[in-house]
N, C-alpha and C positions, 0 to 999 in steps of 0.2 A: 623871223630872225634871218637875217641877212649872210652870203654863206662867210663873210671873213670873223664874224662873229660863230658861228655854228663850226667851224674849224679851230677856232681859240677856245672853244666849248672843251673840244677832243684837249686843249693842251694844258690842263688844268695843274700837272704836275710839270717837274724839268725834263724828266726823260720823254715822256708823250711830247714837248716843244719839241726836242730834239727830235724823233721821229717825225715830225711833220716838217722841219726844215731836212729832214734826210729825203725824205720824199719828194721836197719841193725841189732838191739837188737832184735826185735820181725815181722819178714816180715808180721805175720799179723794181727799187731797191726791198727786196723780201726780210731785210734782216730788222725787225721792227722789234722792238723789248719789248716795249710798254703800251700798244696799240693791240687788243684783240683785233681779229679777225675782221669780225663787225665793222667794228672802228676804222680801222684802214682804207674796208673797200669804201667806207662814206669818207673820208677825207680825200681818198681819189677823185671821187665821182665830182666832189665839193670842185678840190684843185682845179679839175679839168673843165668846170660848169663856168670859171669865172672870167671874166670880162678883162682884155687887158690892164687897164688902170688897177683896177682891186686886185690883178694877180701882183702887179708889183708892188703896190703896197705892201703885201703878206710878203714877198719876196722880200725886201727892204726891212720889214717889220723883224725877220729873222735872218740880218744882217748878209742877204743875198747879192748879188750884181741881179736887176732886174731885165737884165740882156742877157745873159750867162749864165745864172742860175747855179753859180759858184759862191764862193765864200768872197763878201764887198771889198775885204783888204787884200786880195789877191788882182782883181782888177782895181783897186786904187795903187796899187806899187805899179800895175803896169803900165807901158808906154805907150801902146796901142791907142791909134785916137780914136777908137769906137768908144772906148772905155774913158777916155778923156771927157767926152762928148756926157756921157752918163755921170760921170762927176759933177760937171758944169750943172746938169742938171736937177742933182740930187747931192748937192754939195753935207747938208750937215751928216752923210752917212761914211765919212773921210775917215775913216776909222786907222 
């Protein structure tokens, strides 16, 4: 199992999703509901194991900027042309 799949494994429910996009905002954000322990430290391990391309995937996947690691309509409002640049690139995530 490939690890963007073995992390979607963990998000089976909406709040586990949400804890893994909080994580992928802040890996070490402690305040997880729905992620035992276990759970956590392997979506860590996952997060940090992956490859740029697959991480922004999974970053995009959970409506992330794949440069910033924020929420994608907060750099789509922005004017920044980093963030411009990211658009261009990954236009249907215009949210």
């Amino acid at each position: 199992m490939n690890p963007t799949d073995r992390i979607t494994a963990l998000t089976i429910d909406c709040d586990a999703a949400n804890d893994i996009r909080s994580l992928l905002i802040d890996i070490d954000d402690d305040d997880m509901q729905s992620l035992n322990a276990a759970d956590r430290t392997a979506a860590i391990a996952l997060i940090e194991s992956l490859d740029r391309d697959t991480l922004t995937e999974l970053l995009l996947d959970h409506s992330l900027c794949p440069l910033h690691a924020i929420d994608y309509a907060i750099c789509f409002d922005d004017d920044d042309p980093t963030c411009a640049q990211i658009r261009a690139i990954h236009p249907s995530h215009d949210t």
